[in-house]
C-alpha positions as CSV (number, residue, x, y, z in Angstrom):
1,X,2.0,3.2,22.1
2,X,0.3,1.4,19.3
3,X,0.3,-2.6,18.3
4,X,0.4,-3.4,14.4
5,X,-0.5,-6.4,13.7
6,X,-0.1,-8.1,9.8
7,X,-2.2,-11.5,9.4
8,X,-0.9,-14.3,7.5
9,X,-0.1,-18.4,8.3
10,X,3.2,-19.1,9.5
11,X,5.6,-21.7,7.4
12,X,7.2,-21.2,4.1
13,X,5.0,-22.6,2.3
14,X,2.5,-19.6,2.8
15,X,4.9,-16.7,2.4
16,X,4.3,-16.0,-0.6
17,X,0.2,-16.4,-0.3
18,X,-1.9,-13.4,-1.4
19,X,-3.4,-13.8,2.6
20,X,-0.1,-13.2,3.9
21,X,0.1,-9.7,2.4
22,X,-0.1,-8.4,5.7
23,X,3.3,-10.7,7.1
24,X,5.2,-8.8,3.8
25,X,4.0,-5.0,5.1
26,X,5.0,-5.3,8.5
27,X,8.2,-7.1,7.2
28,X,9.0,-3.9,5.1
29,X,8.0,-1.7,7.9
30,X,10.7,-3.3,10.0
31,X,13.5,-3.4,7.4
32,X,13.2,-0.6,6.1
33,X,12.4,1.8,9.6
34,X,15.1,0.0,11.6
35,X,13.2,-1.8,14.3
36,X,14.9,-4.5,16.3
37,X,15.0,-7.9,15.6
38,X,12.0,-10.4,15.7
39,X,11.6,-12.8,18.5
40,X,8.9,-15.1,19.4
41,X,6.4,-13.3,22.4
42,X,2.5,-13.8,22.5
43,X,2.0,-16.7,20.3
44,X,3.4,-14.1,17.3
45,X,6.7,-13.0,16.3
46,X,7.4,-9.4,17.6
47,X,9.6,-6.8,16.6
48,X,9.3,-3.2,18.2
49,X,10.4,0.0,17.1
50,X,9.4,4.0,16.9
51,X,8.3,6.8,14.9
52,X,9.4,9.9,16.8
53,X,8.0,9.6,20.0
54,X,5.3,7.0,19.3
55,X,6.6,3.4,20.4
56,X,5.1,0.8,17.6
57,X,5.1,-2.9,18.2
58,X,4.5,-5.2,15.1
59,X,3.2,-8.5,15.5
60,X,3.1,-10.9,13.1
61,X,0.2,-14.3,15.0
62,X,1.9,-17.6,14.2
63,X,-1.6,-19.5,14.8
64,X,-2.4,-19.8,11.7
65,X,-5.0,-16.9,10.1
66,X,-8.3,-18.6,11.9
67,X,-6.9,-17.9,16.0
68,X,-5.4,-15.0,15.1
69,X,-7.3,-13.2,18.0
70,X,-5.7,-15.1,20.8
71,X,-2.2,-13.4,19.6
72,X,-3.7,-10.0,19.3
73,X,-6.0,-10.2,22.5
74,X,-2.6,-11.5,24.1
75,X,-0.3,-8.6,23.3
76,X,-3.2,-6.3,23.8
77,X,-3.6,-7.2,27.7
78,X,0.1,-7.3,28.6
79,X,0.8,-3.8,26.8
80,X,-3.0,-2.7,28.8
81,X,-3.5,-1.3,25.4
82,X,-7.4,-0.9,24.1
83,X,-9.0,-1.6,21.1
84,X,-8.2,1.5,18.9
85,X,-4.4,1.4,19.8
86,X,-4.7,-1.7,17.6
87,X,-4.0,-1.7,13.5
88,X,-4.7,-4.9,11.7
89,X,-2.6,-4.7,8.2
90,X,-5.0,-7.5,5.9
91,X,-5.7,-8.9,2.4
92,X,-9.1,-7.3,1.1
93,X,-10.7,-9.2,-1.8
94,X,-13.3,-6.3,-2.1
95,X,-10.8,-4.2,-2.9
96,X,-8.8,-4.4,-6.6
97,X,-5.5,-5.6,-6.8
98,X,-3.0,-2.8,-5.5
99,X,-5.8,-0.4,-4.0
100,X,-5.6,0.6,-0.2
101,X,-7.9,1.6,1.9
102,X,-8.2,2.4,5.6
103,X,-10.8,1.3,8.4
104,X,-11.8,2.7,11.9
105,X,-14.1,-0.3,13.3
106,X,-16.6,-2.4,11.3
107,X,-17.7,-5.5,10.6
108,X,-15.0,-8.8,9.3
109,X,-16.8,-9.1,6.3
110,X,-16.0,-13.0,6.5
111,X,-11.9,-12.8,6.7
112,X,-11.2,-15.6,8.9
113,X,-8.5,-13.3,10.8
114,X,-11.2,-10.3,11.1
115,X,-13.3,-13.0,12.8
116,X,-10.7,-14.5,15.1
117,X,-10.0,-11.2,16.2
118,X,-13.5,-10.2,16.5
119,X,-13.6,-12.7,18.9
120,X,-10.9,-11.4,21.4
121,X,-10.8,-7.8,21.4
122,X,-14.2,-6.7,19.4
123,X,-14.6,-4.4,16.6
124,X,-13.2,-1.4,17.4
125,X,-9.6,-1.5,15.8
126,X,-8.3,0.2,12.8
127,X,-7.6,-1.6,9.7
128,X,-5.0,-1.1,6.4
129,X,-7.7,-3.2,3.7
130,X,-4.7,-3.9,1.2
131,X,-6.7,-5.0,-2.0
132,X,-6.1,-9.3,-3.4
133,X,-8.8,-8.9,-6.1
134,X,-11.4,-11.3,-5.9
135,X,-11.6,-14.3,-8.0
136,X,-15.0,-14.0,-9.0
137,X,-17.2,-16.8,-7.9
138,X,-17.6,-17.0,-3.6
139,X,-16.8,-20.8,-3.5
140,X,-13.1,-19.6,-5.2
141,X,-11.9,-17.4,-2.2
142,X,-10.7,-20.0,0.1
143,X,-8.1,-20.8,-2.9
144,X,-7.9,-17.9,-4.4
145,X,-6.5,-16.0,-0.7
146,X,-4.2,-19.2,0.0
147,X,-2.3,-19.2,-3.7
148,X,0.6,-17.1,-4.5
149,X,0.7,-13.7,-6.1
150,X,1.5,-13.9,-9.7
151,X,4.0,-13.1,-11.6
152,X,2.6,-9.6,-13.1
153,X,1.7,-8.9,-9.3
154,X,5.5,-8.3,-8.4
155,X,5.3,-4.7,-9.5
156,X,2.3,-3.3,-8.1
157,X,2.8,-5.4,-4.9
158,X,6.5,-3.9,-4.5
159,X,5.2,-0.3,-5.2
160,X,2.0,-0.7,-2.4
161,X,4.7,-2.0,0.4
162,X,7.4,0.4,-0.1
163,X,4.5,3.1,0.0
164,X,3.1,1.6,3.3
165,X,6.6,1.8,4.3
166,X,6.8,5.5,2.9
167,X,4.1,6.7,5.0
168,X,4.6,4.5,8.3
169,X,5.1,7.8,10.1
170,X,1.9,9.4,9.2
171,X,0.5,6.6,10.2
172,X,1.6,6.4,13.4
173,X,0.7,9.9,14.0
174,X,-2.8,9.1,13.1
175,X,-3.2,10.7,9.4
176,X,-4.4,7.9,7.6
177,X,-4.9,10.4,4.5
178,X,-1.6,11.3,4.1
179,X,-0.4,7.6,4.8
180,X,-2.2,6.9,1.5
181,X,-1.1,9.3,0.0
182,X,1.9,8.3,0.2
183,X,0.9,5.3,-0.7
184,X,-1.1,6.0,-3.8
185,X,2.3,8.4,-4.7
186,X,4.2,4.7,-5.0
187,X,1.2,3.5,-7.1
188,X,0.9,6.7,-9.2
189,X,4.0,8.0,-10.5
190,X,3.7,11.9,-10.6
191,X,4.3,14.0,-14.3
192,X,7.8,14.5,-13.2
193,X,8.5,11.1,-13.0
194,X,6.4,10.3,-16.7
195,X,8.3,10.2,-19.9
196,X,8.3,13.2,-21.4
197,X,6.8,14.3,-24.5
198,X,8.9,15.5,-27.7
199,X,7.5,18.7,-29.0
200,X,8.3,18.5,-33.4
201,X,10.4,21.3,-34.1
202,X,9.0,24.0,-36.2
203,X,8.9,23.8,-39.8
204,X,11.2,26.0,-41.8
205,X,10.1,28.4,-43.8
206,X,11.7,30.3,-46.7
207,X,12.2,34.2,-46.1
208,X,11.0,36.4,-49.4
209,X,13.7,37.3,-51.6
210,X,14.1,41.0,-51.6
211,X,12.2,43.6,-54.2
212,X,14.9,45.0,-56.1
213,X,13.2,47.1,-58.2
214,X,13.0,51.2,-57.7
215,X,9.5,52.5,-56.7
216,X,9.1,53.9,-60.3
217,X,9.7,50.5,-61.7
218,X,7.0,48.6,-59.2
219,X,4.2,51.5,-60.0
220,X,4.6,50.8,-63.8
221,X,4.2,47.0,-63.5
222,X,1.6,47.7,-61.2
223,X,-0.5,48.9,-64.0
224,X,0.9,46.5,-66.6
């Protein structure tokens, strides 16, 4: 059994916030995978599900990002799960816009969520680092996390959670390589599905008209 858990703030008015990029991947996961419906358990919305044999429960903390920990820690304890049965799916300003990485353990690197859960259950979970871009100066984060993708994000953000959807199983198998593949498949569009390129047809060319003459005739001009 594993818990996934995506971080974001609860409320409309943070749906569509880069830091609840993890909310819209387990949201995806759910939709698309058939899991059941959500329901409010462990300070978190919950929705449970499986990937052949392996039982999956998403969780989705409605503390708000900075006490995410008590969900997680929570859910963790009643399922007597340990520290690496837990995924955290999370925005990653280190990481370009529509880049994905995974994590076994590390530090939070200052992600409020990280920290929170830091707190609860320690280090020693996985992570999904879905790349926000950063904004460029430190003092910018804060706003930059808690603003909504832009327009020209639709596209790459679409492609990276219907690839984290793709490769859910793998996932949960524990191939985190093939899982972003499949990923970077969704991001990369392979030759086949490029346009093609129009080869120019071949030039015609004239054939030589035929030599008429008898060989007599073509060893006398020869000499002409």
């Amino acid at each position: 059994m594993q818990l996934w858990v995506g971080l974001g703030n609860p409320g409309e008015k943070y749906a569509g916030n880069r830091h609840n990029i993890g909310f819209m991947a387990l949201d995806r996961i759910a939709s698309d995978h058939g899991f059941g419906p959500w329901r409010a358990k462990f300070q978190a919305e919950m929705s449970e599900g499986r990937f052949g044999s392996e039982k999956i429960v998403l969780l989705k903390p409605m503390t708000f990002m900075n006490l995410s920990g008590q969900s997680v820690g929570e859910a963790m304890r009643f399922f007597k799960l340990e520290p690496p049965d837990v995924t955290v799916f999370h925005d990653e300003i280190d990481l370009a816009p529509g880049k994905l990485r995974c994590k076994a353990g590390g530090g939070h690197a200052g992600h409020n969520g990280l920290r929170s859960i830091h707190d609860h259950i320690g280090p020693h979970y996985d992570r999904v680092r879905m790349g926000v871009g950063h904004p460029g100066r430190k003092e910018a984060v804060p706003a930059w996390v808690l603003k909504d993708f832009a327009k020209h994000d639709a596209e790459w953000l679409d492609d990276m959670l219907r690839g984290i959807s793709d490769g859910a199983g793998e996932l949960a198998a524990g191939d985190s390589g093939r899982f972003m593949n499949a990923v970077a498949r969704r991001m990369q569009p392979t030759k086949a599905e490029k346009k093609p390129v129009v080869e120019k047809a071949p030039e015609a060319t004239t054939e030589p008209e035929p030599d008429a003459r008898s060989p007599l005739q073509r060893l006398v001009d020869k000499f002409r």
